[in-house]
C-alpha positions in Angstrom: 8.6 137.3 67.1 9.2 140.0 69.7 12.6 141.9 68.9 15.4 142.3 71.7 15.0 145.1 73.4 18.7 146.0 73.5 21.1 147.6 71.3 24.4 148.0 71.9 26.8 150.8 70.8 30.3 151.9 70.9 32.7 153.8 72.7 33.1 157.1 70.9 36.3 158.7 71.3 38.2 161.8 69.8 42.0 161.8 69.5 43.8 165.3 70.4 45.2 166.5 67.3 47.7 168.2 69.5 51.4 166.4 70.2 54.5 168.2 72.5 57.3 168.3 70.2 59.9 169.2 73.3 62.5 166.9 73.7 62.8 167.7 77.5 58.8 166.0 77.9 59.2 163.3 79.9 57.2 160.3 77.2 53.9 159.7 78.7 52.6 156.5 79.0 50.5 155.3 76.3 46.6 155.4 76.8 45.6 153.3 74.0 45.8 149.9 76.7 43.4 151.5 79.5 40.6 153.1 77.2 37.5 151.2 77.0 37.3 149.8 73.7 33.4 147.5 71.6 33.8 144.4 72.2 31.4 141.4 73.5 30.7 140.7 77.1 32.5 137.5 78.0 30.8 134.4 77.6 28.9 134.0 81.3 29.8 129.9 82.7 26.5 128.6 82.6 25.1 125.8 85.3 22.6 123.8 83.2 19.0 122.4 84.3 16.5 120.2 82.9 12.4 120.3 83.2 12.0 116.7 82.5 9.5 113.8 82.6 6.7 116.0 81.4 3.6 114.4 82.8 1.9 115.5 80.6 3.4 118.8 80.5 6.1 121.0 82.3 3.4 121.1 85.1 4.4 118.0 86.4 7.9 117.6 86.1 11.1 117.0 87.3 14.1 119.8 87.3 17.1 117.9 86.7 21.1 119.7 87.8 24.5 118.7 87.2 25.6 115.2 87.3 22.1 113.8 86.7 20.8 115.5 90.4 16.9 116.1 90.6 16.8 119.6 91.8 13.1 120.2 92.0 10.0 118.9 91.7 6.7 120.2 90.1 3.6 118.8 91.0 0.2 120.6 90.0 -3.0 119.7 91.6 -1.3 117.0 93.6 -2.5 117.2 96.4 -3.9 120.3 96.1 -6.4 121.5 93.3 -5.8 124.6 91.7 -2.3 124.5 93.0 1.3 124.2 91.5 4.3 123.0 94.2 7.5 123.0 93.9 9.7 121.0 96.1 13.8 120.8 96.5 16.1 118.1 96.5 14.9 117.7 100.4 11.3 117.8 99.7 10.5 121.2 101.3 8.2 123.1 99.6 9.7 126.0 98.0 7.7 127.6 95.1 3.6 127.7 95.5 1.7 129.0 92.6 -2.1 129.5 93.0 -3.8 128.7 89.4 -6.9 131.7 89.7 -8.2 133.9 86.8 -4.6 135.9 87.4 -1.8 133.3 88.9 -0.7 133.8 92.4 2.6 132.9 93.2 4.8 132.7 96.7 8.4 131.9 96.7 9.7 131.0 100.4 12.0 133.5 101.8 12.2 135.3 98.6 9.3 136.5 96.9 5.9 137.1 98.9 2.9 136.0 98.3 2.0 138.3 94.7 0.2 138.2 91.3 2.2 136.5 88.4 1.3 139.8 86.4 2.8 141.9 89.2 6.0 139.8 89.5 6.9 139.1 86.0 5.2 142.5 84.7 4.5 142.7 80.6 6.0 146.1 79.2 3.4 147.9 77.6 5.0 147.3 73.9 4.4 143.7 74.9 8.9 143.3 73.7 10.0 142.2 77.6 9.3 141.4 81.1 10.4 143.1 83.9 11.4 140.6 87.3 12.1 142.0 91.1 13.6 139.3 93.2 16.6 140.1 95.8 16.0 143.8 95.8 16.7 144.4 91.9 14.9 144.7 89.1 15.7 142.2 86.2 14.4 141.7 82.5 13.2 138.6 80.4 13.5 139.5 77.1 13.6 137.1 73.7 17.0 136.6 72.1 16.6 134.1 69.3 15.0 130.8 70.3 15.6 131.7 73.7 14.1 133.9 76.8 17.2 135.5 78.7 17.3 136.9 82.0 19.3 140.8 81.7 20.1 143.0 84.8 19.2 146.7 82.7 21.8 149.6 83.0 23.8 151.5 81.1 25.9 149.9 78.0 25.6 146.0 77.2 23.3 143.9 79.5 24.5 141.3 81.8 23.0 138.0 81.4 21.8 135.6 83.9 19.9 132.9 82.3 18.1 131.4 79.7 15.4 129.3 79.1 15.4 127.2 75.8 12.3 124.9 75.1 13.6 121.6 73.5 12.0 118.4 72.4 10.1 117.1 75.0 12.1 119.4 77.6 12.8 122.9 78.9 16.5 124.0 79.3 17.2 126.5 82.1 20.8 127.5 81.7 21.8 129.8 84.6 25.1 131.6 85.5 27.0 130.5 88.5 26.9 134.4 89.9 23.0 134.0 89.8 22.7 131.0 91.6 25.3 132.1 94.0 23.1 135.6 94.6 20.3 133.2 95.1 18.5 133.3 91.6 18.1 129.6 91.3 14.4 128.8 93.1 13.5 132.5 91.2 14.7 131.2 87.6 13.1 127.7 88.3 9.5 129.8 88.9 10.0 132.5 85.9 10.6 129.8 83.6 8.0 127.6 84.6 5.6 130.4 84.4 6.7 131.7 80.8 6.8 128.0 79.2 3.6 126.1 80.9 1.6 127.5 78.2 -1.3 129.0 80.3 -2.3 133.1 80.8 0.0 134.5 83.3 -1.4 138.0 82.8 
């Protein structure tokens, strides 16, 4: 199983040895409450989702939302060959994948028309994938039984979704902040692509 490609480590702080013993200093106020201190990110709110009705597989589907909502569907080769669609809860189409020798995929508004390889791009120690959509750079990286969507910087990563496989179901749990920066139709296609079980690279 691929390790997580983050660590996380502490703040590391040095205490001044030196103290004013004048009785005229005015007390300053303490520091102790405003320095950063380890501790774990809060727990994101996550919006869950459903691929459902596998028929057979999560290549025909249905993406199921809160309060029982179908969100998306996934149709492949219907009525295209060779194609994957995904339509929204108004029956646009909104996610096109083409199924060659390396995947093309083509999400409306949001990510053009590119190779799967390209898009969600294997690091070369084969431990993460890296994601562009809305002008940043993300990471899918394992974490347990799950595949979690990071933004990379500097100390502990953010997280912005996971995908779980269940029985006879994929869960796509996804922060409220992603879906309102428009991450939703983006983590609907990632997941799809790392759990329909076919070569993406």
């Amino acid at each position: 199983m691929y390790s997580n490609p983050f660590t996380q480590g502490g703040w590391q702080s040095s205490a001044n040895p030196r103290a004013s013993s004048s009785s005229n200093t005015v007390p300053q106020p303490s520091l102790f409450g405003a320095l950063p201190f380890a501790t774990p990110n809060p727990i994101p709110m996550f919006v869950s989702f459903r691929f459902t009705s596998f028929s057979p597989s999560i290549l025909n589907s249905t993406v199921m939302g809160p309060q029982g909502k179908t969100y998306f569907r996934v149709s492949t080769d219907i009525p295209t060959p060779g194609f994957t669609i995904i339509t929204n809860s108004t029956n646009q189409p909104t996610i096109i994948i083409e199924w060659r020798k390396h995947p093309v995929l083509e999400i409306r508004d949001i990510v053009p028309k590119q190779q799967s390889l390209q898009w969600l791009a294997l690091a070369p120690e084969k431990r993460y994938r890296t994601m562009t959509a809305k002008g940043k750079t993300f990471v899918w990286a394992p974490d347990g039984e799950s595949i979690c969507l990071y933004s990379p910087g500097v100390g502990a990563p953010q997280t912005f979704a996971r995908v779980t496989r269940e029985e006879g179901a994929v869960a796509l749990d996804i922060t409220a902040e992603a879906i309102q920066i428009g991450l939703l139709d983006v983590c609907v296609a990632a997941a799809l692509l790392l759990q329909c079980g076919r070569n993406i690279d």
